[in-house]
Backbone bond lengths (Angstrom), bond angles and torsions (degrees), N, CA, C in turn:
res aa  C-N    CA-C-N  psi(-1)  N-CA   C-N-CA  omega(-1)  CA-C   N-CA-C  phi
1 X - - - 1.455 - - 1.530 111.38 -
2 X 1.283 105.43 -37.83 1.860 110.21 179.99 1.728 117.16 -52.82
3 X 1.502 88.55 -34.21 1.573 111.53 -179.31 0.794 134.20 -46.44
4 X 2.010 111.85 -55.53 1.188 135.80 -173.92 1.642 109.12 -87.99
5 X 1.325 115.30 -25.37 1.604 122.67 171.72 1.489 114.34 -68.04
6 X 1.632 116.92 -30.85 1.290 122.78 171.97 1.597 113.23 -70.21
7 X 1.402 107.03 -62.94 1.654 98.64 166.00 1.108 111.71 -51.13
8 X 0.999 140.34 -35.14 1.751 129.60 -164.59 1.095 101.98 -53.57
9 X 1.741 109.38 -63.38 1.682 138.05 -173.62 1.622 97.85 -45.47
10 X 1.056 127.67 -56.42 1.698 137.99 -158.36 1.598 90.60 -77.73
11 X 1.449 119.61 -63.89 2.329 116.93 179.57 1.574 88.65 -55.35
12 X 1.261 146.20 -59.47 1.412 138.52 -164.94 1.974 104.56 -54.38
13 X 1.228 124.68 -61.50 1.229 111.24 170.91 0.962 131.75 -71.17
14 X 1.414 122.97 -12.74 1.663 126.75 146.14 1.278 130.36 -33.47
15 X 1.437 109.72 -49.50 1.374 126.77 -171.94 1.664 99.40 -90.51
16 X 1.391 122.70 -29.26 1.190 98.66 -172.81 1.842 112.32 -90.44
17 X 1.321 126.08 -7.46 1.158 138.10 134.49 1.355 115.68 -7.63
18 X 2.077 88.94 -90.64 1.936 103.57 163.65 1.378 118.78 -8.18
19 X 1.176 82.76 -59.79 1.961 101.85 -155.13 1.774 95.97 -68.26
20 X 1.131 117.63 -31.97 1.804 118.00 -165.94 1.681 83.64 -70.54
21 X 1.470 106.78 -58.19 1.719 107.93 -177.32 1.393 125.21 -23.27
22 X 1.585 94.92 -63.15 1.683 111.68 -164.71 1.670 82.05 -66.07
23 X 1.221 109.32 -64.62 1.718 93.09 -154.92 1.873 108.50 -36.62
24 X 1.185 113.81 -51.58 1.345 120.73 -179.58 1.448 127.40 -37.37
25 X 1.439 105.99 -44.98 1.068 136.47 165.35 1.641 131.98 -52.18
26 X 1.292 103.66 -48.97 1.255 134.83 164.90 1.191 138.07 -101.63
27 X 1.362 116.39 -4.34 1.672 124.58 169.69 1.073 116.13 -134.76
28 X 1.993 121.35 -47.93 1.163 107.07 -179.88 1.656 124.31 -71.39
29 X 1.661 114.38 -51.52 1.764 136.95 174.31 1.284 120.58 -36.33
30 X 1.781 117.21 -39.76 1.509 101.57 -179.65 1.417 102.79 -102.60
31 X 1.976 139.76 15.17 1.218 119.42 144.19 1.375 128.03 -76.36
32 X 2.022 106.42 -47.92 1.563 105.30 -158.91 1.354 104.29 -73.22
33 X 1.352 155.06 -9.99 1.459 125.13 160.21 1.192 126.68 -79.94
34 X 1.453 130.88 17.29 1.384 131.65 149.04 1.594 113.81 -87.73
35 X 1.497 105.76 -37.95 1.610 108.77 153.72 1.935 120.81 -135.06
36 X 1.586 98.27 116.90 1.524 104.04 -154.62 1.514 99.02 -91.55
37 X 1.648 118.89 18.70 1.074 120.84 160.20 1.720 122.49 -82.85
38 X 1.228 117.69 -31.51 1.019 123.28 167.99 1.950 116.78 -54.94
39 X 1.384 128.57 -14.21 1.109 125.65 145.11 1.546 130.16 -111.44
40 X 1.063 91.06 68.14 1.627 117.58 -166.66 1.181 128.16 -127.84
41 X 1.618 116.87 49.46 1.743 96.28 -171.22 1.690 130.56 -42.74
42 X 1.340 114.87 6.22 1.547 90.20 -176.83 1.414 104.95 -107.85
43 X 1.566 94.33 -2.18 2.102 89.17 -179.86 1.742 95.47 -120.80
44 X 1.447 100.79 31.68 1.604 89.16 178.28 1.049 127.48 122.03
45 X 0.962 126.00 -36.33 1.549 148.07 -162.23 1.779 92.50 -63.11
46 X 1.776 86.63 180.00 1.688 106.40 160.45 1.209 111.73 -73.53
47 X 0.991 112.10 -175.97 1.590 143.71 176.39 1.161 133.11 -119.89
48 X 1.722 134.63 49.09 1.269 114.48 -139.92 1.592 116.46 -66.23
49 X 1.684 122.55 -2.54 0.956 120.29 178.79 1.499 129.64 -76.52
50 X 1.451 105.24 -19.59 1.373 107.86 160.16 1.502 132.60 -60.09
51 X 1.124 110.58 -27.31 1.597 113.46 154.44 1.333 136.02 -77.15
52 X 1.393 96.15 -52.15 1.684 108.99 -170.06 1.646 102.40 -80.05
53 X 1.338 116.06 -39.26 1.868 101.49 -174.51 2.093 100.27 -52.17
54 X 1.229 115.16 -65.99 1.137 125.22 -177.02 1.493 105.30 -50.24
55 X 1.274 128.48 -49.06 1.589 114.86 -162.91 1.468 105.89 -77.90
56 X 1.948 129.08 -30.70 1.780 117.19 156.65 1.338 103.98 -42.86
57 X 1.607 112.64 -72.13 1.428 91.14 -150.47 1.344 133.10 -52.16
58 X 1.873 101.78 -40.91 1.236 102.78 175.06 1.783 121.88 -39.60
59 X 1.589 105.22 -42.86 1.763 101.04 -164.49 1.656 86.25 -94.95
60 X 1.341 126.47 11.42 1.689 104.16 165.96 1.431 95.12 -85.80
61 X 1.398 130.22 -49.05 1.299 119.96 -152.17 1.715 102.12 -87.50
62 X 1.400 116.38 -11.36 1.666 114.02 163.84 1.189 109.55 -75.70
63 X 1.357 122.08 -31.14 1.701 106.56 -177.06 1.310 103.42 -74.84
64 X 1.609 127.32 -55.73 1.233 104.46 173.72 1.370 147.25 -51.57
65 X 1.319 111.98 -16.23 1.330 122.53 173.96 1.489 108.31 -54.57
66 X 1.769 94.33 -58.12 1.943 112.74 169.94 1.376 113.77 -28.19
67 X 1.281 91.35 -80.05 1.526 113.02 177.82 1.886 106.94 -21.88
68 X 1.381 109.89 -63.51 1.529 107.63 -166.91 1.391 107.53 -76.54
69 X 1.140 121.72 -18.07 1.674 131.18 -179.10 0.992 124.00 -70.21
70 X 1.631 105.88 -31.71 1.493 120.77 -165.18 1.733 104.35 -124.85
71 X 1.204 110.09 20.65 1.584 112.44 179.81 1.779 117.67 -81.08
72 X 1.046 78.86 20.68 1.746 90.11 -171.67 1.339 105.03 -102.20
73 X 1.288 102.58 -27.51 1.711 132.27 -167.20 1.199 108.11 -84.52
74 X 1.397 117.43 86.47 2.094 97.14 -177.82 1.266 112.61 -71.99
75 X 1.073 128.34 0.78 1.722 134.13 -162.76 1.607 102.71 -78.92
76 X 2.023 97.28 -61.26 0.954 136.34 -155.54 1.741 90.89 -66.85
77 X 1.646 92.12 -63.34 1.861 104.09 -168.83 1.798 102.46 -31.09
78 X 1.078 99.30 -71.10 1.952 128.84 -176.46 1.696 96.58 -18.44
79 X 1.391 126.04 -52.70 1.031 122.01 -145.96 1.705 95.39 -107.74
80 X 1.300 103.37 -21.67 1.222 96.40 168.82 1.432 121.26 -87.61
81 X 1.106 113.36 -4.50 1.527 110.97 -176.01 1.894 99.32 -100.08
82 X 1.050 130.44 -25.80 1.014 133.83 131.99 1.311 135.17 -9.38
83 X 1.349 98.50 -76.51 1.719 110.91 176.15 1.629 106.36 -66.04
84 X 1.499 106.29 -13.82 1.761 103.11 -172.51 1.501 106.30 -88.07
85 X 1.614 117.66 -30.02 1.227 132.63 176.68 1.989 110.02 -57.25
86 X 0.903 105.32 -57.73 1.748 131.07 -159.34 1.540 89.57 -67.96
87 X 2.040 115.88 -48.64 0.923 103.59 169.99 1.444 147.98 -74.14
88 X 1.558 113.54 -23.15 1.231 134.30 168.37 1.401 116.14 -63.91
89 X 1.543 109.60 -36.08 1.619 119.18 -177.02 2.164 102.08 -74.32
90 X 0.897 104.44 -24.02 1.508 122.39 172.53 1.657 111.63 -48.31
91 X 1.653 81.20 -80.11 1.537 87.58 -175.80 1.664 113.69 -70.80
92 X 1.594 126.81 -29.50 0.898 103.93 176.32 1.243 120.71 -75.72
93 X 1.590 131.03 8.98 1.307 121.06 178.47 2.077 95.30 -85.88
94 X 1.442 105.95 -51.52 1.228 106.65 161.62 1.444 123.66 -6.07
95 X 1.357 94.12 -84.13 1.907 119.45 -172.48 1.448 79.54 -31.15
96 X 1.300 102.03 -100.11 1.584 127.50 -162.93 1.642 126.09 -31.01
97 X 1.122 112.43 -15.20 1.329 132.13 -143.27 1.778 119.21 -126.84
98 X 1.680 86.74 -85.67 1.734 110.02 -160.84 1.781 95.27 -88.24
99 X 1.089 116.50 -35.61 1.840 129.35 -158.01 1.578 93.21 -65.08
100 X 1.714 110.89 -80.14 1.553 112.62 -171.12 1.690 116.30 -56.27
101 X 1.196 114.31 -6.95 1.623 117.02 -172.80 2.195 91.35 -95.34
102 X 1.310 101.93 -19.87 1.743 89.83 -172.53 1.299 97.84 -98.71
103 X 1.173 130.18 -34.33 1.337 129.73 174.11 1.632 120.80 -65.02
104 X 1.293 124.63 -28.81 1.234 126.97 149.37 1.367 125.39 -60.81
105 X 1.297 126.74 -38.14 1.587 136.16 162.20 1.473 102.93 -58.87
106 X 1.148 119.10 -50.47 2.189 109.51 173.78 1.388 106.06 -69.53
107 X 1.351 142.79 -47.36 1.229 132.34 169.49 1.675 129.78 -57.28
108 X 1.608 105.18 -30.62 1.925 81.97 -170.73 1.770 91.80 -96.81
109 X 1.208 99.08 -178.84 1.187 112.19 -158.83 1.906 100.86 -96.88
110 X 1.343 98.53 149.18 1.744 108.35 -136.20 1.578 106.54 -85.60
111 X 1.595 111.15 15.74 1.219 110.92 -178.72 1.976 113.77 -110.74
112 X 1.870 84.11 -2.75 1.671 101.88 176.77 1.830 123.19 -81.78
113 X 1.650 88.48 -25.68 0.959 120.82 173.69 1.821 147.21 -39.57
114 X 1.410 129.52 75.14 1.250 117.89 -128.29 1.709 90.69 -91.74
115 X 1.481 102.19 126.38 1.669 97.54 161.05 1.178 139.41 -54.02
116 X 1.724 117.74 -30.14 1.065 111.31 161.09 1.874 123.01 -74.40
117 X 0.977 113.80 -20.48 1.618 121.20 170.56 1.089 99.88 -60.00
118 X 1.884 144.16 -73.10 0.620 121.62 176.21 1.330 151.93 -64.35
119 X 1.801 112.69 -29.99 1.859 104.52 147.98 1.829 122.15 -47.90
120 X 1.117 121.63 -18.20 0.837 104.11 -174.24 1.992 106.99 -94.55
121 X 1.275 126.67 -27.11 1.248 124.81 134.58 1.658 122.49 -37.29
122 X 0.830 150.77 -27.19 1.571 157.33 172.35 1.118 99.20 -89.16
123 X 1.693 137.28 -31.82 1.506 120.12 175.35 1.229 103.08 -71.53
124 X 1.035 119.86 -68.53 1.900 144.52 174.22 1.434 95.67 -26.57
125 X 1.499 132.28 -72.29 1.738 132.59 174.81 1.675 102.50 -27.70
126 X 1.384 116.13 -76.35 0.982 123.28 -167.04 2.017 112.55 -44.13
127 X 0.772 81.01 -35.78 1.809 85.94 171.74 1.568 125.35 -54.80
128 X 1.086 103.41 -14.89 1.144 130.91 165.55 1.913 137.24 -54.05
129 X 1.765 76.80 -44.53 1.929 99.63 -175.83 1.652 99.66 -59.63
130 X 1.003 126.37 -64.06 1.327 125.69 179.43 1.762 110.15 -6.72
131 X 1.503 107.48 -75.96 1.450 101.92 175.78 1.175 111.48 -62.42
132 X 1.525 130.38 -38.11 1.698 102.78 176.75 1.437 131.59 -55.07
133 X 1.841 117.27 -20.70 1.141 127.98 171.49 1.609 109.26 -60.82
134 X 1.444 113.78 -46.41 1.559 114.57 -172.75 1.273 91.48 -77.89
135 X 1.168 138.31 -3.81 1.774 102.00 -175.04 1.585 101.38 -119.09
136 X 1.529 119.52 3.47 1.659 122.54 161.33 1.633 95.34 -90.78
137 X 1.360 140.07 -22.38 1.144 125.89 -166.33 1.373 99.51 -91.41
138 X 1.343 121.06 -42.05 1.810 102.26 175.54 1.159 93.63 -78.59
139 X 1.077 158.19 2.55 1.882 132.45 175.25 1.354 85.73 -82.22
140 X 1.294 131.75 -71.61 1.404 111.79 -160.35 1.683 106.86 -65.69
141 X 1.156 129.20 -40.50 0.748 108.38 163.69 1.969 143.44 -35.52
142 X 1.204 115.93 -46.42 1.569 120.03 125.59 1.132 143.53 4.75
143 X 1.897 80.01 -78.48 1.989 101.07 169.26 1.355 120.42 -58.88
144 X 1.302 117.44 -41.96 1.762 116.46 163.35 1.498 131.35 -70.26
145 X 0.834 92.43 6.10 1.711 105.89 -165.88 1.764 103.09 -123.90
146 X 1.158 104.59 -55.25 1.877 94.70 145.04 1.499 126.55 -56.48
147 X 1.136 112.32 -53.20 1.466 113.28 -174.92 1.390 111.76 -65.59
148 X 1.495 130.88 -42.39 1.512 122.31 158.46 1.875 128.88 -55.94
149 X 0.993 83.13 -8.53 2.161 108.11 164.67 1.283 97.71 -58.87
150 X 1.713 107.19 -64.06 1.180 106.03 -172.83 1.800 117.43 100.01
């Protein structure tokens, strides 16, 4: 039972990840590069770190929990190690990549700011979803495969 509550917990922050994505995707990306103040906490803006620092860790340290709970489970393990792969390959494209290019867009000042640089950062972000799909589809995937355990 501990098992299937841990995957649940780990497919549940998967999806709610998703959900930070799409919104991003779809509400925040096609306003702030016409105005790059709107992701700007010091002139107002959001914060994207108030979500996203808290919502990795939470589903890093739920998957691992999974992960050790359910290592007994090769079915279960498979798909969870999966979702750990898709996710790790994520953020490390992030780190390396997507992170220092958004954090420079909140730091310089929003009139330096080229709109086309940044749509073209929001295309490039979006390239991204792909692995978030594989790594909510093996978590739940997981979740059914634990939960038919029983």
């Amino acid at each position: 039972m501990l098992t299937l509550i841990a995957v649940a917990v780990a497919a549940a922050l998967a999806l709610i990840s998703l959900g930070g994505a799409f919104y991003e995707f779809s509400v925040v990306d096609p306003a702030w590069p016409r105005r790059p103040e709107f992701i700007q906490p010091r002139a107002g803006g959001i914060s994207r770190r108030r979500f996203w620092i808290p919502a990795h860790v939470a589903f890093e340290l739920a998957l691992v929990a999974a992960l050790i709970l359910a290592w007994l489970r090769p079915d279960v393990r498979l798909c969870l190690l999966l979702a750990l792969a898709s996710h790790a390959l994520m953020r490390l494209w992030s780190a390396f990549d997507f992170m220092p290019k958004a954090l420079a867009f909140e730091r310089a000042e929003a009139a330096a700011i080229s709109e086309n640089a940044a749509r073209r950062w929001a295309r490039r972000s979006l390239a991204r979803l792909p692995l978030d799909l594989v790594t909510c589809g093996a978590a739940l995937a997981a979740l059914a495969l634990a939960a038919r355990a029983g």
